[in-house]
C-alpha positions as CSV (number, residue, x, y, z in Angstrom):
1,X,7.7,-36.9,9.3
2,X,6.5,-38.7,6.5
3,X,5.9,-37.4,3.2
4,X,2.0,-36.3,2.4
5,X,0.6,-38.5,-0.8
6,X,0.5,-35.3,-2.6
7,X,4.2,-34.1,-2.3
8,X,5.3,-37.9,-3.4
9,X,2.6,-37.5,-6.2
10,X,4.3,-34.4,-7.3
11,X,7.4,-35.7,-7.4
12,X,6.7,-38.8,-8.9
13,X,5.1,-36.1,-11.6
14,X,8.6,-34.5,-11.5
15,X,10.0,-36.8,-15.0
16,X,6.3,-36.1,-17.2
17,X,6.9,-34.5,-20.1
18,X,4.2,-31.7,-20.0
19,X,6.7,-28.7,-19.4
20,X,10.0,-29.8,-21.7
21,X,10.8,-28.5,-24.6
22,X,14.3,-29.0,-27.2
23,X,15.5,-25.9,-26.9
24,X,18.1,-25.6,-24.1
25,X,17.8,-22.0,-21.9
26,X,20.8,-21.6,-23.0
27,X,19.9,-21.0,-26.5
28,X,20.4,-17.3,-26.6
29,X,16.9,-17.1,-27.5
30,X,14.6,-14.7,-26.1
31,X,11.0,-14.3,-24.5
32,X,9.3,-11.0,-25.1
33,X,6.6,-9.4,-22.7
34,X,4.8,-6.3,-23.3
35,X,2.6,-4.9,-20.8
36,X,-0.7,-3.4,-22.3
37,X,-1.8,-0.4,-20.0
38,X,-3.5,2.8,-20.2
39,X,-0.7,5.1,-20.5
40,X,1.9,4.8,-22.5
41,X,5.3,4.3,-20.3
42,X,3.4,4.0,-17.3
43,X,2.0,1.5,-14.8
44,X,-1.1,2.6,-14.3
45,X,-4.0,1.9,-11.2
46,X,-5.8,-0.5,-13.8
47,X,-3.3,-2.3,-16.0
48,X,-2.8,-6.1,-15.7
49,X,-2.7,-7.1,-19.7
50,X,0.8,-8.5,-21.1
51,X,1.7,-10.1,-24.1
52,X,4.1,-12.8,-23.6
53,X,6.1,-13.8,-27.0
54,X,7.7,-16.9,-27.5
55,X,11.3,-17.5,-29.9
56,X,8.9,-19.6,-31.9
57,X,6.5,-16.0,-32.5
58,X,3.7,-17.7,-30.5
59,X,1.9,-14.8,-28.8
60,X,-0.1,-15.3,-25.5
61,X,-2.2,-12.0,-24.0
62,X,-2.9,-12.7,-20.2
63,X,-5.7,-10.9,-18.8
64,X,-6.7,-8.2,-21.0
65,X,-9.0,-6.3,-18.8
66,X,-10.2,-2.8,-19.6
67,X,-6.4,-1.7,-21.1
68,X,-6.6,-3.9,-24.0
69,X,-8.5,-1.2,-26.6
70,X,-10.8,-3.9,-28.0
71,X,-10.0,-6.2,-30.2
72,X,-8.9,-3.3,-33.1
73,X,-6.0,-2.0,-30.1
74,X,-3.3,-1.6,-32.7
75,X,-0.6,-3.3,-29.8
76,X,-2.5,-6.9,-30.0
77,X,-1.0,-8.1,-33.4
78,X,-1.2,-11.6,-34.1
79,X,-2.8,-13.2,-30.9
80,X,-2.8,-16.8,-30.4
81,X,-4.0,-17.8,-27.3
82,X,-5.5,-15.6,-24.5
83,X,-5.3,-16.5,-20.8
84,X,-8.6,-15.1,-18.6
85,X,-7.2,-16.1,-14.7
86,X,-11.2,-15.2,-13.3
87,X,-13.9,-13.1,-13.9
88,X,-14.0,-9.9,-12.3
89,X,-14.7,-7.1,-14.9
90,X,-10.6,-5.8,-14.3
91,X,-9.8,-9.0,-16.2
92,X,-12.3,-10.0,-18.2
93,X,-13.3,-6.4,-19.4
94,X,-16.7,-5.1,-18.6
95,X,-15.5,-2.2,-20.8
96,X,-12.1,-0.6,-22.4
97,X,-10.4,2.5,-22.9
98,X,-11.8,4.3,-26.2
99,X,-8.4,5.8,-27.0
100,X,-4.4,5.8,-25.9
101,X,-3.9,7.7,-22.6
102,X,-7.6,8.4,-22.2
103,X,-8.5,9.8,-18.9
104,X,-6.1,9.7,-15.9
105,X,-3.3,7.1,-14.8
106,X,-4.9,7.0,-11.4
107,X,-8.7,6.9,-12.7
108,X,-8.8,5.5,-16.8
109,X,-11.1,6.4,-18.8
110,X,-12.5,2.9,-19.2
111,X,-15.7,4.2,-21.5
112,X,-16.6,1.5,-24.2
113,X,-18.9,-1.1,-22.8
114,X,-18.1,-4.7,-23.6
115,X,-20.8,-6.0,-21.6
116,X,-23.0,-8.2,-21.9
117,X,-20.1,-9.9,-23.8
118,X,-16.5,-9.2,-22.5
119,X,-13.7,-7.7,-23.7
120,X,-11.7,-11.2,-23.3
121,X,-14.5,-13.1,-25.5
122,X,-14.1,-10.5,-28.0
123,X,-10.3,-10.3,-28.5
124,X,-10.3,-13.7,-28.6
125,X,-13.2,-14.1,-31.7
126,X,-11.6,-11.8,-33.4
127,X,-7.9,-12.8,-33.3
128,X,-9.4,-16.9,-33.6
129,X,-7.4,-17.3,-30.8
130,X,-7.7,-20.0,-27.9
131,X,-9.3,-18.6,-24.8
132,X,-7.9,-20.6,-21.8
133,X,-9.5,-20.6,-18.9
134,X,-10.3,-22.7,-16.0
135,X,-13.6,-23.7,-13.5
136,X,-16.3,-24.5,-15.0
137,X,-15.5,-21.2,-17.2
138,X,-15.7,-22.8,-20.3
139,X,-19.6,-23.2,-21.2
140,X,-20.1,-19.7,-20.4
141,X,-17.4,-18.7,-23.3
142,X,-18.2,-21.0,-25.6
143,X,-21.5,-18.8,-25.4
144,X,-20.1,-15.9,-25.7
145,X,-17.3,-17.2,-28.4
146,X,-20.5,-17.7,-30.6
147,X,-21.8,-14.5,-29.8
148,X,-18.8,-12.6,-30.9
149,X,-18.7,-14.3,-33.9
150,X,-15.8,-17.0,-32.5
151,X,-16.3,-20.9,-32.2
152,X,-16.9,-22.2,-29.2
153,X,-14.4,-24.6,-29.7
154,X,-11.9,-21.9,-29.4
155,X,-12.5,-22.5,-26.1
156,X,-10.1,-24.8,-24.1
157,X,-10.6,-25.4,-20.3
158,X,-7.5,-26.2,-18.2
159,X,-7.7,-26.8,-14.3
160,X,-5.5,-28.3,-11.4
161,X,-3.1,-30.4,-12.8
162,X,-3.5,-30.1,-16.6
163,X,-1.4,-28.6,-19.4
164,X,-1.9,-27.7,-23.1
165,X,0.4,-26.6,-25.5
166,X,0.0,-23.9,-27.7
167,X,2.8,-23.3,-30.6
168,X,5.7,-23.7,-28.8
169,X,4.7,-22.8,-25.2
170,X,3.2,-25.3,-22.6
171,X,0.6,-23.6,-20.5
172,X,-0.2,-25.2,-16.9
173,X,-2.9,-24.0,-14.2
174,X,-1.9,-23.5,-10.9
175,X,-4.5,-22.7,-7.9
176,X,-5.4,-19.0,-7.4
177,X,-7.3,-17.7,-4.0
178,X,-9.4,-15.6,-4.2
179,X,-13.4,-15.1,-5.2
180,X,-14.6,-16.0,-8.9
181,X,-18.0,-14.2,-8.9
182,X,-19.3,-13.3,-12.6
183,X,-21.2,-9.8,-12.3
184,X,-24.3,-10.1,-13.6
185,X,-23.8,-7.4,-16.4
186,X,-22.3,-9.9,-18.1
187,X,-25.9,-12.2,-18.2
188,X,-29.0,-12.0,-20.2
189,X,-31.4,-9.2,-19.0
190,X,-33.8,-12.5,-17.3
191,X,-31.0,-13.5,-14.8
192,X,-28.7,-10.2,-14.5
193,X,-31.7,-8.5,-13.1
194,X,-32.7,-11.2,-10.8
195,X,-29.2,-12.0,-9.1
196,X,-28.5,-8.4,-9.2
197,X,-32.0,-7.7,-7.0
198,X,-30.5,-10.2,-4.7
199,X,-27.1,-9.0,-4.6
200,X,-25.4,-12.1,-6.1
201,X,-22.6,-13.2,-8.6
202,X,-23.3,-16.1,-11.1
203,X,-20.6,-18.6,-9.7
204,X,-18.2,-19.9,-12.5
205,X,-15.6,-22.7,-10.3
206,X,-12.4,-21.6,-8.8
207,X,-9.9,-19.3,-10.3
208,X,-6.6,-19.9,-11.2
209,X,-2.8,-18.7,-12.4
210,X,-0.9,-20.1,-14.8
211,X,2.7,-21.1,-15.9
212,X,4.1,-21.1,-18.9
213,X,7.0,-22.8,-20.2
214,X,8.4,-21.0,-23.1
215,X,11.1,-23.1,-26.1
216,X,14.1,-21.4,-24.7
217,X,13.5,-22.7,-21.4
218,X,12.0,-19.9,-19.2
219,X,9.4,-20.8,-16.9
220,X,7.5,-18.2,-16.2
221,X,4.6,-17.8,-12.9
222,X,1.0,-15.4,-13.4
223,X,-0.4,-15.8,-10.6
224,X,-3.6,-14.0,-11.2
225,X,-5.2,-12.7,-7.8
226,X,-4.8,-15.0,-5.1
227,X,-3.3,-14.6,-1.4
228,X,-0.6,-16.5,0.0
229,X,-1.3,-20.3,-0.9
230,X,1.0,-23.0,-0.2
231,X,1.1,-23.9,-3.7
232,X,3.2,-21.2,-4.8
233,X,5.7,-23.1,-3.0
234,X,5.3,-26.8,-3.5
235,X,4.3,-26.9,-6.8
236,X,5.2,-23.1,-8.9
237,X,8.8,-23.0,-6.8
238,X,9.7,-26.9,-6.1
239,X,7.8,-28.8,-8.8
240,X,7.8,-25.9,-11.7
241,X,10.9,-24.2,-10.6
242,X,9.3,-20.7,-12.4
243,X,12.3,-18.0,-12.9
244,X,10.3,-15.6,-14.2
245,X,6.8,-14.7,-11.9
246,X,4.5,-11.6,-12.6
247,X,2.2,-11.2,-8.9
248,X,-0.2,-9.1,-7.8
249,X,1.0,-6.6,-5.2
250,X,-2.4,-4.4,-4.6
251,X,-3.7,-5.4,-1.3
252,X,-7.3,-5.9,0.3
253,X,-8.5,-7.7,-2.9
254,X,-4.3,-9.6,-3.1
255,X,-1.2,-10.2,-1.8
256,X,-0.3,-6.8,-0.6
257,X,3.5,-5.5,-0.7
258,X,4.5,-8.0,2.0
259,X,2.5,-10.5,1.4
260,X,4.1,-10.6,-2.7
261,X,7.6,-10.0,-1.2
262,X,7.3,-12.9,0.8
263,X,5.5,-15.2,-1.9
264,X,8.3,-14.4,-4.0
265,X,11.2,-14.6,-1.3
266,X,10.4,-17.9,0.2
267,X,8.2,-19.5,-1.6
268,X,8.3,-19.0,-5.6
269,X,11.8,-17.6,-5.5
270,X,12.4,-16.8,-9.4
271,X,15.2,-14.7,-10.3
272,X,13.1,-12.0,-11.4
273,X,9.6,-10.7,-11.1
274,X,7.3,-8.7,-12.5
275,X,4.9,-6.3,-10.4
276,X,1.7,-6.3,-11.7
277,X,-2.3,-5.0,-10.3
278,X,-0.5,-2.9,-8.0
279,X,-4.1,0.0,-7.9
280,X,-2.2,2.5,-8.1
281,X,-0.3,5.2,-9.7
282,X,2.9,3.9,-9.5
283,X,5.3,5.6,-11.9
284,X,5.7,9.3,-13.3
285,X,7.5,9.3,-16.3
286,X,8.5,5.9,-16.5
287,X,9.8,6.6,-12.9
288,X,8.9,4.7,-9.6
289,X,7.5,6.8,-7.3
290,X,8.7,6.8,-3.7
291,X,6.4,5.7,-1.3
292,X,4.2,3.7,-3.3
293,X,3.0,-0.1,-2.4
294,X,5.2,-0.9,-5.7
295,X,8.0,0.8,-3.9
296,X,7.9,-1.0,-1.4
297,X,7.8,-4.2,-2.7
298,X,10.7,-3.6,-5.0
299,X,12.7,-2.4,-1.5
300,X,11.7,-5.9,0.4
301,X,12.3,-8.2,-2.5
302,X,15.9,-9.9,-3.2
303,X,16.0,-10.2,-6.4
304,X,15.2,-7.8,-9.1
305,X,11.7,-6.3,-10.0
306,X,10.5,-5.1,-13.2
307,X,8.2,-1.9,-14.3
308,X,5.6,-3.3,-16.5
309,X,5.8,0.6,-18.7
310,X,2.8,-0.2,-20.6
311,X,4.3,-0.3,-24.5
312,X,7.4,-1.2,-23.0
313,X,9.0,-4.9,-24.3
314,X,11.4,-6.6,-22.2
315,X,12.9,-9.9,-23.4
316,X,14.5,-12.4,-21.2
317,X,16.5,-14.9,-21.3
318,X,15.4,-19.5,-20.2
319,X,16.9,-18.2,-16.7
320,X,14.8,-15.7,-16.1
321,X,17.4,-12.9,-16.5
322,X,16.4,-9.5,-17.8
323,X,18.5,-8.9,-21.3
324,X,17.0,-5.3,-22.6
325,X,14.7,-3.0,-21.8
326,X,14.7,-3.5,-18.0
């Protein structure tokens, strides 16, 4: 069989320079993640922020959602780009927790609104951070960049193909599958009120995951919410090569259990991964409990998975490797 043109295009892509850096994954240096939930030491039914930290100190928030406490949330520090993967008011934040450990870790108390505005657009203004994100995405936050007191050109749109470098980490998009509808909360009163009559979302392009390649090496897969895609093979596993992958294991609205083991398994395989969106309460104590769909995905991967413990850092290593607080 021959080759398709795209599998020869991608490996004609394979010597581009987009995703090197110097510094050999052998350096001994570190990348640090934090997960940014709504109880502290837990992974919670709603938590899908991280904080990804380069060697170089670049700091990357992906997804903040309604666990990120606003743009004030003491855990943010020094942000320098955020990553929105699509729309939906769990990532973009319709509204956020008004305090640590507010309400339940099965039901958070996600109280402040962000709306019309966004939790995303609002970190990002306030940190004068870049806010990557993909589709056709970017008018509607250069808008909302300007209404929070941001420059639109903060702004930077990245689809299919592209990569942008932000300090010392190269961020590519990767195809995501799933739906990309903007709720109409997040519109002027004029057209909220008439999509939301008709029971319509304001359609904003595709969504998407990312990777990221970090200075030590580490290449590292978010693959947002998507179902199984053939892209997670050919071009995250054979073209990327990610170590490193953070995937959505929830179900009905993801990749379930299964569906994440196998995406990781056969497709991706990293040497690690991160369980992430998972809708559920899926530790006690900073335990795993039995039983859950987290559970189960850790029992039919075959290689190791990680709690994101919101609070929690983990650094690893330009393999992928876990090194502390794993």
């Amino acid at each position: 069989m021959k080759p398709s043109v795209f599998v020869l295009a991608l490996a004609a892509a394979a010597s581009a320079p987009a995703l090197v850096h110097s510094q050999p994954s052998g350096s001994g240096a570190t990348v640090r993640v934090t997960p940014l939930g709504s109880h502290d030491g837990e992974f919670c039914a709603q938590d899908r922020a991280m904080i990804f930290e380069d060697p170089d100190g670049t700091r990357i928030l992906y997804d903040a959602g309604r666990t990120v406490r606003g743009a004030d949330d003491p855990r943010l520090g020094k942000i320098d780009a955020v990553l929105l993967s699509h729309v939906h008011g769990d990532h973009l934040g319709d509204a956020h927790q008004p305090a640590a450990n507010a309400g339940e870790c099965g039901k958070p108390d996600a109280s402040v609104k962000a709306t019309p505005n966004s939790n995303t657009a609002n970190i990002a203004a306030a940190k004068k951070a870049k806010l990557v994100v993909g589709g056709e995405m970017h008018t509607l936050f250069a808008n909302k960049l300007k209404a929070a007191g941001g420059d639109p050109k903060q702004v930077q749109p990245l689809r299919f193909g592209g990569s942008v470098e932000v300090g010392g980490v190269t961020i590519a998009s990767v195809p995501a599958v799933h739906s990309n509808g903007l709720d109409p909360a997040f519109l002027d009163p004029g057209h909220g009120e008439a999509l939301k009559a008709n029971g319509l979302t304001a359609y904003v392009g595709p969504p998407n995951g990312y990777v990221l390649k970090f200075s030590n090496g580490l290449v590292a897969y978010l693959s947002g919410d998507t179902g199984v895609t053939a892209e997670q093979d050919l071009v995250v596993g054979r073209f990327y090569k990610a170590k490193l992958a953070v995937i959505n294991i929830g179900g009905t609205f993801s990749t379930g259990p299964a569906e994440a083991a196998y995406v990781i398994n056969e497709m991706v395989k990293p040497n690690a991964v991160i369980a992430s969106h998972a809708n559920e309460v899926a530790t006690k104590d900073g335990k795993l409990v039995p039983g859950t769909k987290t559970a189960r995905f850790a029992d039919a991967l075959k290689v190791p998975m990680h709690l994101p413990l919101s609070g929690r850092t983990s650094t690893f290593d330009g393999d992928g490797k876990c090194i502390t607080g794993c």
